[in-house]
C-alpha positions as CSV (number, residue, x, y, z in Angstrom):
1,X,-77.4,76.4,-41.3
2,X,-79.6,73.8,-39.7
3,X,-79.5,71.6,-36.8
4,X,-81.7,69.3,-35.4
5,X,-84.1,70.9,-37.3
6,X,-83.4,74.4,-36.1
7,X,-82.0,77.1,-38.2
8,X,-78.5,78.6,-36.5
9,X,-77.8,81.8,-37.4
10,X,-73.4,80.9,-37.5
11,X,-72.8,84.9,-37.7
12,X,-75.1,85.7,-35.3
13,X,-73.8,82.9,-33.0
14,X,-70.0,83.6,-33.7
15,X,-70.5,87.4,-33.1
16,X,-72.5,86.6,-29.6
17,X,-69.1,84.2,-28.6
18,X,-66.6,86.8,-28.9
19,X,-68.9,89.7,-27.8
20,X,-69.4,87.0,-24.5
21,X,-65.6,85.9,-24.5
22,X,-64.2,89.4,-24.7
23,X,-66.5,90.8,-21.7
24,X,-65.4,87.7,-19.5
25,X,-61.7,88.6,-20.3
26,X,-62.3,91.8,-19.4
27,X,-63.8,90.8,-15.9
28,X,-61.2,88.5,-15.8
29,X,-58.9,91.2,-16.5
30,X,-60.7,94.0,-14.3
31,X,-60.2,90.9,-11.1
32,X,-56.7,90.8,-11.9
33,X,-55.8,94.1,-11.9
34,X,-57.9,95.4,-9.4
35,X,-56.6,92.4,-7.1
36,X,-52.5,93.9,-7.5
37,X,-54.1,97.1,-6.9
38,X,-55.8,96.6,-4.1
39,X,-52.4,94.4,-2.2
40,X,-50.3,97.4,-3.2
41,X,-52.9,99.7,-1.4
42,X,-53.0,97.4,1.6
43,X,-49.3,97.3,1.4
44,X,-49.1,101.1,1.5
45,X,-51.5,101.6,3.8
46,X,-49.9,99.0,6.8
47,X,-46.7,101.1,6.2
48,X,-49.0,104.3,7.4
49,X,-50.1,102.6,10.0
50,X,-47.1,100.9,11.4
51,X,-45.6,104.1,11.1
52,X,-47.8,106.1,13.2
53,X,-46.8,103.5,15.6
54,X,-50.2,101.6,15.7
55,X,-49.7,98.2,17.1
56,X,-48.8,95.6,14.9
57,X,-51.8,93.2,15.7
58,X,-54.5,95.7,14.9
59,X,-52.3,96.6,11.8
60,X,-52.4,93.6,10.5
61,X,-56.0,93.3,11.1
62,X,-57.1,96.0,9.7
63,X,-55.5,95.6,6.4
64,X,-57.1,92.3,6.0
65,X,-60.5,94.5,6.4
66,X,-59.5,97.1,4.0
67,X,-58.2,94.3,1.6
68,X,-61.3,92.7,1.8
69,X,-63.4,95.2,1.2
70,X,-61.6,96.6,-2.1
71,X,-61.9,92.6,-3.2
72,X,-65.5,92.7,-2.9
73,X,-65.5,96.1,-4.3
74,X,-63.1,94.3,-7.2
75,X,-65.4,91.1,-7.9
76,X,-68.4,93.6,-8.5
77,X,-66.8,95.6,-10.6
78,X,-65.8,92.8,-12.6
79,X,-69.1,90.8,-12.4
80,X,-71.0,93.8,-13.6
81,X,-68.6,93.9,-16.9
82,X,-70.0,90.3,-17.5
83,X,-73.8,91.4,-17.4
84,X,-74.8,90.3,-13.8
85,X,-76.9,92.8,-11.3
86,X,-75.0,93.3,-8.7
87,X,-77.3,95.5,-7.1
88,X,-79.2,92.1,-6.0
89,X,-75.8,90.9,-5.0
90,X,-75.3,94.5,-2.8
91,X,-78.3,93.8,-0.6
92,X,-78.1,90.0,0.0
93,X,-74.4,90.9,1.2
94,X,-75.6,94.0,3.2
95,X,-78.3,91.6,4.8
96,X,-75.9,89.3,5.6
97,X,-73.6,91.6,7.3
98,X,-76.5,93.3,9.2
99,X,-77.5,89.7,10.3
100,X,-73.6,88.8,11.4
101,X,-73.1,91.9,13.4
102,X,-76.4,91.7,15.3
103,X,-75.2,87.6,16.5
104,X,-71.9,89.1,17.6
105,X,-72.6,92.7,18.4
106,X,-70.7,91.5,21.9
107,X,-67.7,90.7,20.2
108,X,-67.7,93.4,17.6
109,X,-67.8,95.8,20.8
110,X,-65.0,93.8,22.6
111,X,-62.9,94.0,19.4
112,X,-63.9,98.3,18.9
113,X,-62.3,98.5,21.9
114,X,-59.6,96.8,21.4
115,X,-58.5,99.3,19.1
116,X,-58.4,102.2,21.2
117,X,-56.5,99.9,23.7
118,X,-54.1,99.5,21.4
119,X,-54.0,103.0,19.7
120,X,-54.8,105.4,22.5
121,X,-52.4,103.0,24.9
122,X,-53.5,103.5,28.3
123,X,-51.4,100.4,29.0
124,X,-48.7,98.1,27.6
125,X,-47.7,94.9,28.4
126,X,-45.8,94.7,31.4
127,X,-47.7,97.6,32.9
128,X,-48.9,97.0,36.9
129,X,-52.5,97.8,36.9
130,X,-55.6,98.0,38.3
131,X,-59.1,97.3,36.2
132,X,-62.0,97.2,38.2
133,X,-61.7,94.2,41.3
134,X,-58.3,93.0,39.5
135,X,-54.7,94.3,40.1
136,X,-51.5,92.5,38.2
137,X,-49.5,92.5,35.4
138,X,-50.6,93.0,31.3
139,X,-49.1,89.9,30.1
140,X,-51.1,90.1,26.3
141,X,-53.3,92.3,24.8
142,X,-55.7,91.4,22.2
143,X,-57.9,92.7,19.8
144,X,-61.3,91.2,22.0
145,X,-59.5,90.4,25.8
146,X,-56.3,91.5,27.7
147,X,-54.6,89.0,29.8
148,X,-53.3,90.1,33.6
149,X,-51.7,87.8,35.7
150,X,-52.4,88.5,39.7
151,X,-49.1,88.8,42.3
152,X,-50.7,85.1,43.2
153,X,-50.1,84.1,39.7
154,X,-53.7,83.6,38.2
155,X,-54.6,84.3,34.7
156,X,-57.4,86.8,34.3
157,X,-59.0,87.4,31.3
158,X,-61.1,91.1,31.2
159,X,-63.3,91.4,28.3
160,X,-61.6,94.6,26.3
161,X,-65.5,96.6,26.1
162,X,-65.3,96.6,30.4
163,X,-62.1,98.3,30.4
164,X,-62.9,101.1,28.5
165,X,-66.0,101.6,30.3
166,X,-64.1,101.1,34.1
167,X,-61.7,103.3,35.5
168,X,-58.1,102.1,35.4
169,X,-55.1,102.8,37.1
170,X,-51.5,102.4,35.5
171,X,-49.2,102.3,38.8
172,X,-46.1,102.2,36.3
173,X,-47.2,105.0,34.0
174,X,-45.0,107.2,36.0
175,X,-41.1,106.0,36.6
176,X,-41.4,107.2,40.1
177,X,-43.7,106.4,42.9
178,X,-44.9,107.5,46.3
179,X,-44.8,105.0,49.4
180,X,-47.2,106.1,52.5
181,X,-46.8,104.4,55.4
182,X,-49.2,105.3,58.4
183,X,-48.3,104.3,61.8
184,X,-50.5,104.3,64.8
185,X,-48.6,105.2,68.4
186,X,-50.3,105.4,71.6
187,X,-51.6,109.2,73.3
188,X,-49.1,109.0,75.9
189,X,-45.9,108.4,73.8
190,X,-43.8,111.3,72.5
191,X,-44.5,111.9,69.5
192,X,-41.8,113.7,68.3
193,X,-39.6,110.8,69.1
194,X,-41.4,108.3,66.7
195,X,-41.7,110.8,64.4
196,X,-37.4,111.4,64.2
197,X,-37.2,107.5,64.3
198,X,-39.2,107.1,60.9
199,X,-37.5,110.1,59.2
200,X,-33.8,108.6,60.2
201,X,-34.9,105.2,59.3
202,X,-36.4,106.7,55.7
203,X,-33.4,108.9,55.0
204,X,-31.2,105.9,55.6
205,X,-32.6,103.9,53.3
206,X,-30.9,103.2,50.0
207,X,-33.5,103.0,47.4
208,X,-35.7,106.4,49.5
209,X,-35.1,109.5,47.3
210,X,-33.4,112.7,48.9
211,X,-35.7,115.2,46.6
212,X,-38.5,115.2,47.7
213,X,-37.3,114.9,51.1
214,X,-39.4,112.0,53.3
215,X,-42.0,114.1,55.2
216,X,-43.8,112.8,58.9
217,X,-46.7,113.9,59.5
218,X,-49.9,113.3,62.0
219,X,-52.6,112.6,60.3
220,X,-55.5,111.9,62.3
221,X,-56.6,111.8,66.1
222,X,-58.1,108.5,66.2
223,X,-59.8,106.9,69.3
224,X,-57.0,104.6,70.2
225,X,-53.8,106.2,68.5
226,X,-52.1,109.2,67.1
227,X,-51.4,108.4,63.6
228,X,-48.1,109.0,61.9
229,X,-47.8,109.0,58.1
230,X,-44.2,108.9,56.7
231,X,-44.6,110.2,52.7
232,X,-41.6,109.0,51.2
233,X,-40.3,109.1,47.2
234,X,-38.7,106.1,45.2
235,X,-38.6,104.5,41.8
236,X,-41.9,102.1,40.8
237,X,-39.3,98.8,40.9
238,X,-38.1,99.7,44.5
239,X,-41.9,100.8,45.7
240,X,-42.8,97.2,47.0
241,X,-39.3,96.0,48.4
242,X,-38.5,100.0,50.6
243,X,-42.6,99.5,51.5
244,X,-41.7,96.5,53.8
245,X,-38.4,97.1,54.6
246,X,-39.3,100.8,56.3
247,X,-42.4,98.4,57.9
248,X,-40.0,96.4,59.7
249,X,-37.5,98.2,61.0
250,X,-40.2,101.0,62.4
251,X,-41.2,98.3,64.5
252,X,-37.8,97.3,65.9
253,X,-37.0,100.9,66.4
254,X,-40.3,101.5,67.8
255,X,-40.0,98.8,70.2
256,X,-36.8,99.7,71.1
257,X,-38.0,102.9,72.3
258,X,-40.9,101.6,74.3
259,X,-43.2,103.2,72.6
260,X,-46.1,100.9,71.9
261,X,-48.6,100.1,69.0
262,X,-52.4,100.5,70.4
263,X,-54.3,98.0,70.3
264,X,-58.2,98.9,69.6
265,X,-59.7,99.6,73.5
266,X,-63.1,101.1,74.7
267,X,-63.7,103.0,77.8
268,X,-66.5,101.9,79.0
269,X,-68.2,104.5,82.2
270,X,-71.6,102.6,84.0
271,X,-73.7,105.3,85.2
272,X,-74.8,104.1,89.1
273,X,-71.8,102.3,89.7
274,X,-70.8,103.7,93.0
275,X,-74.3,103.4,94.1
276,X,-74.3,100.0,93.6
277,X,-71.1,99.0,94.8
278,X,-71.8,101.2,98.0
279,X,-75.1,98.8,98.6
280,X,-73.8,95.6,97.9
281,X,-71.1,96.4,101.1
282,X,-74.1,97.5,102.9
283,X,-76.0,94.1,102.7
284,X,-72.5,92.4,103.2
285,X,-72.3,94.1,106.5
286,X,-75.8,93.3,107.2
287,X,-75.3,89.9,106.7
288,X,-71.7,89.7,108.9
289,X,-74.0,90.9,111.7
290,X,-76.3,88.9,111.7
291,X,-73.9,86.0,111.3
């Protein structure tokens, strides 16, 4: 058959279209399949997760990884059934995830340790903590930054890569808590005395746990004041309110006892004194007589 003045080949031609048609239904075919597979595998996979009581957020995430991966891995599979190299296609997507990971290697770290936030759990929200210069309450935790709002009510946001490099501490970890409350009394008060007045005023308090007993003891000789620190047990939600309430009534019962609460005082001792005073009522004299 000619056309145009070329010669077509129609058998030749016909048997290249279905050869051409078949392998695109078979990519086609190959995407389709692979595509359910790869949602039921996602599907399976966020039950594992969710299960082993990962947190929902990261879950989630990381099935849309995983499902994006096997889609790549599906489109590849199916473009190489058509005829295309997809070894070309391998490196200029390699390249481009080298080159996306380098610009946001800051974020990719924030986001690595977001994960272990939420997996390893060394907080939740609602937890009172402190992270580095900050104290307040987890209000959010994300996969790059975790919220804490201050006792003064300020938002701050702590890069999630800082807190796993910085020391934190989870003051409501525990469901119990220990208040210590020093007090400073003067060297010439009794200090047995004070010490029964913070112990009665302890074990009358409501929210002050029996076991472990509150303990007094004297912890330091300082140079202005005998210190007394009370050790006293109660639950984390009663820590703040039984911390000021003990506060205040020491000092009433304290006062009440006349027994005072240093201030900071030097003694100060002039080497030559006498001497000096002793010739400064000589010259006085001096001068009386000669007046």
């Amino acid at each position: 058959m000619e056309f145009l003045g070329f010669t077509i080949d129609v058998a030749t031609l016909t048997s290249s279209a279905i050869s051409v048609a078949v392998k695109v239904a078979l990519a086609l075919l190959i995407f389709v399949i692979g595509r359910w597979l790869a949602k039921k595998a996602v599907k399976v996979v966020h039950g594992l997760m969710l299960r082993s009581r990962l947190d929902d957020t990261v879950a989630n995430f990381l099935g849309r990884i995983i499902y994006g991966m096997l889609l790549v891995i599906v489109a590849l599979a199916a473009l190489s059934k058509v005829g295309v190299q997809t070894t070309s296609v391998v490196a200029i997507l390699g390249g481009a995830a080298v080159a996306i990971g380098l610009s946001l290697k800051d974020q990719l770290s924030n986001f690595a340790a977001g994960i272990m936030i939420v997996t390893f759990r060394p907080f939740v929200r609602g937890d009172y903590v402190q992270i580095s210069s900050h104290t307040g309450t987890i209000t959010e935790i994300t996969l790059v930054n975790t919220h804490l709002t201050t006792i003064n009510n300020h938002d701050v946001i702590i890069p999630n890569s800082s807190i796993t490099t910085s020391a934190v501490i989870n003051y409501t970890a525990l469901p119990n808590r220990r208040v210590d409350i020093t007090i400073r009394i003067g060297y010439d008060a009794e200090i047995k005395v004070a010490k029964d007045i913070m112990l009665k005023l302890a074990h009358d308090n409501e929210m002050a746990f029996t076991d472990p007993a509150p303990i007094v003891r004297v912890t330091n000789l300082g140079e202005n004041s005998v210190d007394l620190t009370l050790n006293v047990w109660t639950t984390n939600g009663d820590w703040w309110s039984m911390q000021c309430d003990l506060l205040e009534q020491f000092k009433y019962a304290l006062d009440d006892k006349k027994i005072d609460i240093p201030f900071p005082q030097r003694s100060v001792h002039v080497k030559g004194l006498d001497q000096m005073i002793n010739q400064m009522d000589q010259a006085q004299k001096l001068t009386m007589k000669k007046d």
